[in-house]
Short mmCIF file of the C-alpha atoms (twelve columns), coordinates in Angstrom:
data_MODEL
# 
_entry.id   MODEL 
# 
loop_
_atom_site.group_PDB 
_atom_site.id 
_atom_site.type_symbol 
_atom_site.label_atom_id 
_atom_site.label_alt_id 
_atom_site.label_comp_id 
_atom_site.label_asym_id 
_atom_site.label_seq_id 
_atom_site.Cartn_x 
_atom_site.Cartn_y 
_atom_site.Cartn_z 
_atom_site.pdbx_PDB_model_num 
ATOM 1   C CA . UNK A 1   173.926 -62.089 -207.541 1 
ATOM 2   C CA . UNK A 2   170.536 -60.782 -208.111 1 
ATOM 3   C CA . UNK A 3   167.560 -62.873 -208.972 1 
ATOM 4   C CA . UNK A 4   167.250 -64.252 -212.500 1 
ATOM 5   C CA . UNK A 5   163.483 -62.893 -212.807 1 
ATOM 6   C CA . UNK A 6   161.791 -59.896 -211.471 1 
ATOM 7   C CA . UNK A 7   158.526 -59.943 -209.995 1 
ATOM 8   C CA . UNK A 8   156.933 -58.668 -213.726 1 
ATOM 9   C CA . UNK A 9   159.148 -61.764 -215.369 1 
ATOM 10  C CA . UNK A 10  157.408 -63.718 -212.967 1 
ATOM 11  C CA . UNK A 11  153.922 -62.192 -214.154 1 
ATOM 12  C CA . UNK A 12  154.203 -62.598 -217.571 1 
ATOM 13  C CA . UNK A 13  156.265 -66.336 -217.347 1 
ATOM 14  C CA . UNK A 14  152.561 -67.564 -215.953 1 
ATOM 15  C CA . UNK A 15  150.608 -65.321 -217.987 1 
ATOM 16  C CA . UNK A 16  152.227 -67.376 -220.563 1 
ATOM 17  C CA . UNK A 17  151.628 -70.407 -218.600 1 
ATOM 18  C CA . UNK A 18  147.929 -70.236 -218.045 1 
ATOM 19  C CA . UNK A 19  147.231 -68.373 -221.440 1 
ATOM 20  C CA . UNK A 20  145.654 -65.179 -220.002 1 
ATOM 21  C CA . UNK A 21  145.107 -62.239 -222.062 1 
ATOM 22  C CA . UNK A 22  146.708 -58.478 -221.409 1 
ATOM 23  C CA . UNK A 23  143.582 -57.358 -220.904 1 
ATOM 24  C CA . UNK A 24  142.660 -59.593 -218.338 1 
ATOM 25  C CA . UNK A 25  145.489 -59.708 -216.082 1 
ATOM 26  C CA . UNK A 26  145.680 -56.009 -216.520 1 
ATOM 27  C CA . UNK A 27  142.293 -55.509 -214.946 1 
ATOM 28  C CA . UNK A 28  143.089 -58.030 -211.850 1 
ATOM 29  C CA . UNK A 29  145.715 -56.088 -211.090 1 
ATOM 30  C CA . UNK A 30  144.215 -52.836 -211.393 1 
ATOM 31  C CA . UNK A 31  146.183 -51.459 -214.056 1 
ATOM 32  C CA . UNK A 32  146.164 -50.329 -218.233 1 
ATOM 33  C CA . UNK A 33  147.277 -52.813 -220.356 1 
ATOM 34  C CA . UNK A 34  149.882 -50.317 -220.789 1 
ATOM 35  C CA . UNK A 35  150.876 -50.149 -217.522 1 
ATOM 36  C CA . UNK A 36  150.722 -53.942 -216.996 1 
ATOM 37  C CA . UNK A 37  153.081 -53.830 -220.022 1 
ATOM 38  C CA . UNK A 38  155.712 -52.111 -218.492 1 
ATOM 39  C CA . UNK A 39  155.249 -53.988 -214.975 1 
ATOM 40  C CA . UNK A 40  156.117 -56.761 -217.330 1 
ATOM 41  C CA . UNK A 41  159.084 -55.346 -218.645 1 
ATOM 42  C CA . UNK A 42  160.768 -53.488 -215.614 1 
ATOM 43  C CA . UNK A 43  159.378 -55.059 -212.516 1 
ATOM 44  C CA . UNK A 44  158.160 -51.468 -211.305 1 
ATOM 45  C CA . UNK A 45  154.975 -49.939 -211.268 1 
ATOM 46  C CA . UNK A 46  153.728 -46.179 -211.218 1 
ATOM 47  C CA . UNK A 47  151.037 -47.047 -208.904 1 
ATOM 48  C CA . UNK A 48  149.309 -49.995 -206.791 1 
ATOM 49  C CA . UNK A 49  149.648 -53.047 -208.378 1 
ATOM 50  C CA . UNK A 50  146.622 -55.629 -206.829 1 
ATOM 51  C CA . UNK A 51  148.835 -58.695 -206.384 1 
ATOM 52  C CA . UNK A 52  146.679 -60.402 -204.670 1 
ATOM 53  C CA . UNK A 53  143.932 -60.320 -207.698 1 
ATOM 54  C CA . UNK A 54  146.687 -61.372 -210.354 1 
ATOM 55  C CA . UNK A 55  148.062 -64.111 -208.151 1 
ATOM 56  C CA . UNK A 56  144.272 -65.831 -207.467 1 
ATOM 57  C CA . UNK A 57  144.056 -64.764 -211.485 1 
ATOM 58  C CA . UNK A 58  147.078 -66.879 -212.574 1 
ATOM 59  C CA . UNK A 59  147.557 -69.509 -209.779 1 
ATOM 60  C CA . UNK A 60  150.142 -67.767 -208.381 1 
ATOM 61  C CA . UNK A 61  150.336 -68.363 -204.095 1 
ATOM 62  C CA . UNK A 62  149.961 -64.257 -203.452 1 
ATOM 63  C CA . UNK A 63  151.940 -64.631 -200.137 1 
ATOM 64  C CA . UNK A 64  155.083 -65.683 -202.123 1 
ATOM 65  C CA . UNK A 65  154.780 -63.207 -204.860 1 
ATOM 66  C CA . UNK A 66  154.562 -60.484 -202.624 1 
ATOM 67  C CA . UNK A 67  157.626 -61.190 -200.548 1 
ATOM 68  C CA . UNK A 68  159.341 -61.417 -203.833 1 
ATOM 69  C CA . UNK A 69  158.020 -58.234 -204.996 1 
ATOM 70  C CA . UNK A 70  159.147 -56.795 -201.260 1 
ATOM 71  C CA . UNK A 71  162.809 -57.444 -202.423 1 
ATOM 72  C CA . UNK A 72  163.081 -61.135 -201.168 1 
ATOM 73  C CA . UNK A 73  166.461 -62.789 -201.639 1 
ATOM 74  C CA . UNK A 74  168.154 -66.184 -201.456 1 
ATOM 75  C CA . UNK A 75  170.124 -66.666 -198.271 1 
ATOM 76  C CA . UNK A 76  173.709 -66.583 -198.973 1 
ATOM 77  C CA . UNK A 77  175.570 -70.187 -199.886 1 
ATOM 78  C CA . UNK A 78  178.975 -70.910 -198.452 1 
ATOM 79  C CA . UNK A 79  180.771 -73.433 -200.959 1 
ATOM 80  C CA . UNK A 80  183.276 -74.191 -198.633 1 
ATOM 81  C CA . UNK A 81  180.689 -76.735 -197.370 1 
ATOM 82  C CA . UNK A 82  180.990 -79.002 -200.703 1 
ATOM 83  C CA . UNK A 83  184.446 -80.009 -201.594 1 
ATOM 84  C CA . UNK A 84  184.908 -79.603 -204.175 1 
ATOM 85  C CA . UNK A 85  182.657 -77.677 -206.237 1 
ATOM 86  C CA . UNK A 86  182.373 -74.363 -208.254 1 
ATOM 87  C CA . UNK A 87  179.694 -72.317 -209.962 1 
ATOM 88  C CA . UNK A 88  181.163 -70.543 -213.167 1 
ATOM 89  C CA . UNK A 89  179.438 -67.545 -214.742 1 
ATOM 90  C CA . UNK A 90  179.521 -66.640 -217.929 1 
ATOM 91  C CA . UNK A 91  177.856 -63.407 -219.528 1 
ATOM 92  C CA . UNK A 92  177.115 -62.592 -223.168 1 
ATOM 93  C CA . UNK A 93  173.541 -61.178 -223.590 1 
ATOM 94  C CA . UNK A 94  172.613 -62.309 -219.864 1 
ATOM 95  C CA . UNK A 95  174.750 -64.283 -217.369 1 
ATOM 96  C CA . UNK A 96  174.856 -68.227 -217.107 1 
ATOM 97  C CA . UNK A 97  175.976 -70.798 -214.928 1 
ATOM 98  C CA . UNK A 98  178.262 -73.863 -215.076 1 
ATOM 99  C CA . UNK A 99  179.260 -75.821 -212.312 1 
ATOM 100 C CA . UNK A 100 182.372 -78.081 -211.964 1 
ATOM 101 C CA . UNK A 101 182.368 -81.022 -208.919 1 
ATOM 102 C CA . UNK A 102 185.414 -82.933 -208.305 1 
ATOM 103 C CA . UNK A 103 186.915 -85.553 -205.954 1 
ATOM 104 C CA . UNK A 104 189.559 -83.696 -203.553 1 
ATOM 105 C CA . UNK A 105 191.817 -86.368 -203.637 1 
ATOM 106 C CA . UNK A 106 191.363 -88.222 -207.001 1 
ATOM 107 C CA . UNK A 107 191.089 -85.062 -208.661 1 
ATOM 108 C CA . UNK A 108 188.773 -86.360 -211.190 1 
ATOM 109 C CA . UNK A 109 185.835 -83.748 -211.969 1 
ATOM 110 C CA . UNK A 110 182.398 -83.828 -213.568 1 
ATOM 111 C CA . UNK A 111 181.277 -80.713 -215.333 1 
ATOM 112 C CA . UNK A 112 177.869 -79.571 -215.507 1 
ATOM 113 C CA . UNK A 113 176.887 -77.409 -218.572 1 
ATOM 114 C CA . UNK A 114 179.258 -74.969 -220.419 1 
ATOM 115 C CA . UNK A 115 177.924 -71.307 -220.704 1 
ATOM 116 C CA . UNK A 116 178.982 -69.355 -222.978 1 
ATOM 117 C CA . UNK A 117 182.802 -70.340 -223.401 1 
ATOM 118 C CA . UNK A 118 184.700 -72.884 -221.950 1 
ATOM 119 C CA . UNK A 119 187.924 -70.458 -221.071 1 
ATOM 120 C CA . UNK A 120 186.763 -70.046 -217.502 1 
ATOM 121 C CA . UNK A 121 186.342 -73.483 -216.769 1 
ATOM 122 C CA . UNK A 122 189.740 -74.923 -218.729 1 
ATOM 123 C CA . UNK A 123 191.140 -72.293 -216.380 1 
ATOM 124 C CA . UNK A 124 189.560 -73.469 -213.336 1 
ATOM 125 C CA . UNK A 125 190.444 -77.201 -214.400 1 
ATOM 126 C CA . UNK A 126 194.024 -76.099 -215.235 1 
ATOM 127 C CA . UNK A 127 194.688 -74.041 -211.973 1 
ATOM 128 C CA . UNK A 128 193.411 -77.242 -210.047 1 
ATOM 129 C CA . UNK A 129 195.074 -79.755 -212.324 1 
ATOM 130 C CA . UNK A 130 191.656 -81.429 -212.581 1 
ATOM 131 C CA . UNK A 131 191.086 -84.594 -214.938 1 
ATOM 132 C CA . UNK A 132 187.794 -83.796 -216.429 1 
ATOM 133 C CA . UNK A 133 186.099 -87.562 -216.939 1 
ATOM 134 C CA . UNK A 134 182.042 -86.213 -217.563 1 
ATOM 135 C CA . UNK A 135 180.354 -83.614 -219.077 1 
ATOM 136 C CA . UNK A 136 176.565 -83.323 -217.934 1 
ATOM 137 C CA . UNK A 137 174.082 -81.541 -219.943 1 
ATOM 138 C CA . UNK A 138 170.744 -80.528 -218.309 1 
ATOM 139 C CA . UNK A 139 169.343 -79.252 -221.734 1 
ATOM 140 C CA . UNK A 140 171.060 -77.966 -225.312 1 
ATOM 141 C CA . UNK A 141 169.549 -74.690 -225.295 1 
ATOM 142 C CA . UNK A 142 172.597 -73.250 -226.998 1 
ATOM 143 C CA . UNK A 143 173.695 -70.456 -223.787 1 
ATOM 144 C CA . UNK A 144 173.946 -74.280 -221.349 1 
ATOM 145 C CA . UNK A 145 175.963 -75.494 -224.171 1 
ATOM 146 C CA . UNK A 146 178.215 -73.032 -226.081 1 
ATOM 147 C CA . UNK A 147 181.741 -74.381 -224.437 1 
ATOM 148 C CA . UNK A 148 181.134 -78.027 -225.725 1 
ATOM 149 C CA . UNK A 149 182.729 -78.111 -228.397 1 
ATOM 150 C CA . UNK A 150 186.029 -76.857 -226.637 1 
ATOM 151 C CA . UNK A 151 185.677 -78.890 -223.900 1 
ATOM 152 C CA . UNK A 152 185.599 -82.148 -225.858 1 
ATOM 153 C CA . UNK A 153 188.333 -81.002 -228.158 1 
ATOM 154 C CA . UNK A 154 190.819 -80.115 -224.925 1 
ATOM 155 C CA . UNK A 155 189.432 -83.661 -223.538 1 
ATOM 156 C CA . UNK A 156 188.584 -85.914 -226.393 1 
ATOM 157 C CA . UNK A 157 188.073 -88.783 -224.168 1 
ATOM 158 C CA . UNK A 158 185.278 -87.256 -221.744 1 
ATOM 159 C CA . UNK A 159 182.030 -88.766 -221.295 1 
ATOM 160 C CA . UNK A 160 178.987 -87.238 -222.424 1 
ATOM 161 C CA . UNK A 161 175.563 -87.131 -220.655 1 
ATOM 162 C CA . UNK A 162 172.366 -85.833 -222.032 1 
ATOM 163 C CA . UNK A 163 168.668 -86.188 -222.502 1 
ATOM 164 C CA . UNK A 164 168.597 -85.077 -225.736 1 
ATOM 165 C CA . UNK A 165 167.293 -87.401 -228.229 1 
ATOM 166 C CA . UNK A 166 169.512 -86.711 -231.052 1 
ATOM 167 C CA . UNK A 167 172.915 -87.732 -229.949 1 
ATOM 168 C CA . UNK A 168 174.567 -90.877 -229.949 1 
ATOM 169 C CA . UNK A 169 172.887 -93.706 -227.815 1 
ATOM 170 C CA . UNK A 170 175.473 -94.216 -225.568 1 
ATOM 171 C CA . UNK A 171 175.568 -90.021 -224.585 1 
ATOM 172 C CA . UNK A 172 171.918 -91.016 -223.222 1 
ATOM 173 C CA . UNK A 173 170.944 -90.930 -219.661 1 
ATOM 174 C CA . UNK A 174 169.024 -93.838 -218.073 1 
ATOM 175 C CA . UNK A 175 166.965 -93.054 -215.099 1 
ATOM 176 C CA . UNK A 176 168.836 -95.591 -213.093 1 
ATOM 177 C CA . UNK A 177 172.276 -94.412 -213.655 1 
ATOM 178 C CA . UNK A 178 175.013 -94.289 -210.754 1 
ATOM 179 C CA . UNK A 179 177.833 -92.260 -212.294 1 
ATOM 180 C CA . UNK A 180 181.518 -92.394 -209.947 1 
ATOM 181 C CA . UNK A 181 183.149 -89.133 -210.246 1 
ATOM 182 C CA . UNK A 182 186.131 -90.343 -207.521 1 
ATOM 183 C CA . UNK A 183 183.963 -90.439 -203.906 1 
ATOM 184 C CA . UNK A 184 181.043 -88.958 -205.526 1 
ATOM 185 C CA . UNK A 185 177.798 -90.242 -207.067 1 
ATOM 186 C CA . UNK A 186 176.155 -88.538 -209.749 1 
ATOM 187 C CA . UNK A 187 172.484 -89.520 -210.410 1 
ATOM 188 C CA . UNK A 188 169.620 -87.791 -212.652 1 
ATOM 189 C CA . UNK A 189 165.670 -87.078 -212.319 1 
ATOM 190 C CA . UNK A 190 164.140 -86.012 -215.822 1 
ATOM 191 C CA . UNK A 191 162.635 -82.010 -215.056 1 
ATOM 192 C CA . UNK A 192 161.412 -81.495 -218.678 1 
ATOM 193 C CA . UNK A 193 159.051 -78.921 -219.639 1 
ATOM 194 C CA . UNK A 194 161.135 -75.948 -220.117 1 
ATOM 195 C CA . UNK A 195 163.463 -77.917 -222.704 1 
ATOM 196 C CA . UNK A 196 162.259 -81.644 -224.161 1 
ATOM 197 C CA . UNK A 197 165.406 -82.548 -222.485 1 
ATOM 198 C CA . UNK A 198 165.743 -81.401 -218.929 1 
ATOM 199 C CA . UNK A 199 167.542 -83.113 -216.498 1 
ATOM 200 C CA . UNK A 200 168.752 -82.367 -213.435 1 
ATOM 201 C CA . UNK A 201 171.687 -84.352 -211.990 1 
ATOM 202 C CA . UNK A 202 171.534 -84.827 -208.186 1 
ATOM 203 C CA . UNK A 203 175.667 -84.949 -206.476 1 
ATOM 204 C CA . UNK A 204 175.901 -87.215 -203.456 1 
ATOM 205 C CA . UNK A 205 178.614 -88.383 -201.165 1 
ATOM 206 C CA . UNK A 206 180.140 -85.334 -200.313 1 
ATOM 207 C CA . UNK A 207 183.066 -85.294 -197.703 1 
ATOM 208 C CA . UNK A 208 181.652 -84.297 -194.294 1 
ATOM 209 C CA . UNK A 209 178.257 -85.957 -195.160 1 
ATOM 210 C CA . UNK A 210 177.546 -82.414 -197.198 1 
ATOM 211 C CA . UNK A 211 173.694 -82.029 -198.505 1 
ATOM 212 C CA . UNK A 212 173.122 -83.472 -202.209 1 
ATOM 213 C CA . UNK A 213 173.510 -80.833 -204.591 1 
ATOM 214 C CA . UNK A 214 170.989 -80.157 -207.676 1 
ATOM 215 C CA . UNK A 215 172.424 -79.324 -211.095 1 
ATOM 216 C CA . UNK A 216 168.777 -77.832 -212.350 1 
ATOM 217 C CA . UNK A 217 169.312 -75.934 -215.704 1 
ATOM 218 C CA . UNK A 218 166.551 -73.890 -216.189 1 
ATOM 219 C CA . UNK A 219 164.043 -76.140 -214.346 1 
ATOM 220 C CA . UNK A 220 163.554 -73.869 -211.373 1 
ATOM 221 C CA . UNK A 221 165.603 -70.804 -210.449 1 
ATOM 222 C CA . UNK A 222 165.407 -68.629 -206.857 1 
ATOM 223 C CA . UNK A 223 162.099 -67.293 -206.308 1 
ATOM 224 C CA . UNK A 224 161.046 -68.225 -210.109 1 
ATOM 225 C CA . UNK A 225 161.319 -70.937 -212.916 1 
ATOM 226 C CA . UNK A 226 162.075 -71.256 -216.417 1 
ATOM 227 C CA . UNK A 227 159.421 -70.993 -218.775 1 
ATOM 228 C CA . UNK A 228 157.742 -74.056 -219.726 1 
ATOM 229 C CA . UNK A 229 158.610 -73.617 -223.622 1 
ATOM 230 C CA . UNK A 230 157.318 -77.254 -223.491 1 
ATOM 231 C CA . UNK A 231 154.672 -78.038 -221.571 1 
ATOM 232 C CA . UNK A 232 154.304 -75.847 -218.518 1 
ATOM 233 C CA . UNK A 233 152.585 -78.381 -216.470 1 
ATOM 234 C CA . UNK A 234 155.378 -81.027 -217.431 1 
ATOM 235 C CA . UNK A 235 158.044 -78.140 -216.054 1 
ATOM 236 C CA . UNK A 236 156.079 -77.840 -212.687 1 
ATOM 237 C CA . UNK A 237 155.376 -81.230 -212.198 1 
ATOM 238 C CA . UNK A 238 158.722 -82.651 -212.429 1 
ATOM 239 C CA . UNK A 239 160.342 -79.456 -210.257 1 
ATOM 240 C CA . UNK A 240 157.813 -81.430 -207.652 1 
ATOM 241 C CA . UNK A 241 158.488 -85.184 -208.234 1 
ATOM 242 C CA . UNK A 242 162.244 -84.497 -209.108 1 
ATOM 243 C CA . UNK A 243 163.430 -81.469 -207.268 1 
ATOM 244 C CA . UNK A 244 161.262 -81.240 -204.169 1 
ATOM 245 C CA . UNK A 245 161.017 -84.403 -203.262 1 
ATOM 246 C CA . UNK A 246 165.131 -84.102 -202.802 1 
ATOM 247 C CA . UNK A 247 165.823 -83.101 -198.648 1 
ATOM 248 C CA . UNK A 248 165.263 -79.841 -197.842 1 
ATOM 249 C CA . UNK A 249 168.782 -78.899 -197.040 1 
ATOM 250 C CA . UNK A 250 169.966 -79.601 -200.868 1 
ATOM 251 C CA . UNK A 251 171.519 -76.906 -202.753 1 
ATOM 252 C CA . UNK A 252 169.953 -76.523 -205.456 1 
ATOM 253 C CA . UNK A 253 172.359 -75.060 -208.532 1 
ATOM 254 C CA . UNK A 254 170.487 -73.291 -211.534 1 
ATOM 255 C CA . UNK A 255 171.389 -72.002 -214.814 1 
ATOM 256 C CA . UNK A 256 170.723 -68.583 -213.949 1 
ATOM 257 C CA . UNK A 257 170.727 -66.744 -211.173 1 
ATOM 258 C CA . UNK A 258 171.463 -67.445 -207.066 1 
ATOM 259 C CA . UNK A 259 172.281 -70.801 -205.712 1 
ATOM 260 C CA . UNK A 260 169.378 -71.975 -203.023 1 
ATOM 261 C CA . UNK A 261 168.305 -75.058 -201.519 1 
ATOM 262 C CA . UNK A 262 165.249 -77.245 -201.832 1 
ATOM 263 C CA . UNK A 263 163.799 -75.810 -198.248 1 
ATOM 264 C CA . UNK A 264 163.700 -72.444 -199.153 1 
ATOM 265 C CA . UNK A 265 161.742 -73.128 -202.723 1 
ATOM 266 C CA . UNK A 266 159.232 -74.486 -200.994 1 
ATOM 267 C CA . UNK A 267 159.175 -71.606 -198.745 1 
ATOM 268 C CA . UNK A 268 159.757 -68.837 -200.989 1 
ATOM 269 C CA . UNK A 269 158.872 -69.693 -204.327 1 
ATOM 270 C CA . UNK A 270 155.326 -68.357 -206.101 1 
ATOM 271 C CA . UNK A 271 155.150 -70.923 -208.939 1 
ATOM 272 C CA . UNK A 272 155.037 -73.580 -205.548 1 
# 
């Protein structure tokens, strides 16, 4: 699976971020504002770009971006690790993630977001003859939540979970929730900023003592981030206090994109 974002996504997600003009990125990296444009837009340049000068320009660590821009890529996950647990991927005008984590001998499952349409994941549940007790939402953009209402119709009794401030107080996460899905334990960190209500929901007490698992959304991808529609500080500072303060060997699950783990984030990733 490639990378969600490019190395000109990355550019222009903190350009956004830090509120610098065209113009003035263009000319730290040594380009036309037309040329910077179409970095921007394609990830590929005509000429030298100066990474280095953009990077100190936006806050960017330069090291990072330029491994990313030298074709850097997630190591490869083995899910065999975590039983049980699945990444669906949905695709309409770009792909997105869902994730389903259930107890190997209970059978009871949590699922994490919906994509686009539910049909993959009532197959998956079907084919595995799951019983579906939670559905965890780590923001309502509407690609993260398009299969809800199908999911809740084919299971009218599961529980919802969401930050979102317009549903039902007892959907509502609390910060010192301890959800039982069979052996596991689901808890939740707030990683707002790109939505009003990110979460991220951490999965524990895996057979096999397997690392914790991070159900991020859009809170922090491989090698990039979602944009902090929000509050761009808020998104970085909670991917800090919520997501990298997790161990190092936790997988870390986004919306889009590769999996990863916490370790390699810290390694790899330029918005870090």
């Amino acid at each position: 699976m490639q990378l969600e974002d490019h190395i000109g996504d990355i550019i222009a997600k903190e350009r956004f971020h830090q509120k610098v003009t065209p113009e003035a990125a263009a000319q730290a990296a040594a380009l036309s504002t037309a040329e910077l444009a179409a970095f921007e837009d394609t990830g590929k340049a005509t000429k030298p770009v100066n990474l280095d000068g953009l990077a100190k320009l936006l806050g960017l660590d330069a090291a990072k971006l330029k491994n990313i821009a030298a074709g850097w890529q997630p190591a490869p996950i083995d899910l065999g690790q975590w039983r049980e647990l699945r990444c669906i991927t949905t695709r309409e005008k770009f792909a997105v993630n869902a994730y389903v984590a259930w107890d190997e001998v209970t059978r009871e499952a949590a699922i994490f977001d919906t994509g686009w349409t539910a049909d993959p994941l009532l197959k998956l549940i079907a084919e595995e003859q799951l019983s579906p007790t939670h559905l965890f939402l780590t923001h309502t953009h509407h690609d993260h939540i398009a299969g809800m209402q199908a999911i809740r119709e084919q299971f009218p009794k599961i529980r919802l979970h969401t930050d979102a401030k317009n549903t039902p107080v007892q959907h509502h996460n609390r910060r010192n929730d301890c959800i039982q899905v069979g052996s596991l334990r689901i808890t939740n960190r707030v990683t707002s900023g790109h939505a009003e209500d990110g979460v991220t929901y951490v999965i524990g007490n895996w057979p096999d003592d397997a690392p914790h698992v991070a159900i991020v959304g859009d809170a922090i991808f491989a090698g990039s981030m979602g944009r902090g529609n929000i509050s761009p500080a808020d998104a970085k500072r909670w991917v800090r206090e919520s997501i990298f303060t997790l161990p190092a060997t936790t997988l870390i699950c986004p919306g889009h994109g590769p999996l990863t783990t916490v370790g390699e984030q810290q390694t790899h990733n330029p918005f870090f």
